[in-house]
N, C-alpha and C positions, 0 to 999 in steps of 0.2 A: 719421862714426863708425860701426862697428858693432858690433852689440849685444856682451854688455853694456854697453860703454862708455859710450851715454846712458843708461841707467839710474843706473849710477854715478855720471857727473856730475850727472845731478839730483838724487840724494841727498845727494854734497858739499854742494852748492850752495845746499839750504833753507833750512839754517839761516845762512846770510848775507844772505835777504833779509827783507823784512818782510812780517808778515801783511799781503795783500790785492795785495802785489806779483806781479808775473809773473815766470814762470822763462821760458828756453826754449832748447832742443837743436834741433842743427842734426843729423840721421843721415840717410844712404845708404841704411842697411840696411833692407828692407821688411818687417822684424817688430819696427822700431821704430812704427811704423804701428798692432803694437797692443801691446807691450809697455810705451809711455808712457801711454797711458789707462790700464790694468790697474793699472801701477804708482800713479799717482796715486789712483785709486779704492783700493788696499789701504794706501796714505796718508792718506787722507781728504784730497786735495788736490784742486784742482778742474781737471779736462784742460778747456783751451779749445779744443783742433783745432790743424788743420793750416796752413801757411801754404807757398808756395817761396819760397827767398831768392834775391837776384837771379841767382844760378846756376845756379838750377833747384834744390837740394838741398833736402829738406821738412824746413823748423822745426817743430819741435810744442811748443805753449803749455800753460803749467800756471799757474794762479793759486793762489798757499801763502794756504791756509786757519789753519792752526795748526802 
């Protein structure tokens, strides 16, 4: 995905899971890199990092606080 596009889906996406749950987006784009921590910190949700999926493509974890 590129930006905005995971930002978006992560804000869809909160309120369907449970507090203490993990979210997480799979983007391409390298100002997802910092636009999902930034996002999450003006959420008050908590950025866990980065991971690659097995295609190389970077997931970034979010754990929903509230």
């Amino acid at each position: 995905m590129l930006c905005p596009a995971p930002i978006i889906a992560l804000g869809r996406s909160l309120g369907s899971v449970a507090i203490g749950d993990l979210l997480a987006v799979a983007a391409d784009d390298p100002a997802a890199r910092h636009d999902v921590p930034a996002w999450a910190r003006m959420r008050g949700q908590e950025y866990l990092g980065e991971r690659a999926a097995e295609d190389g493509v970077p997931v970034y974890v979010v754990r929903r606080l509230s």
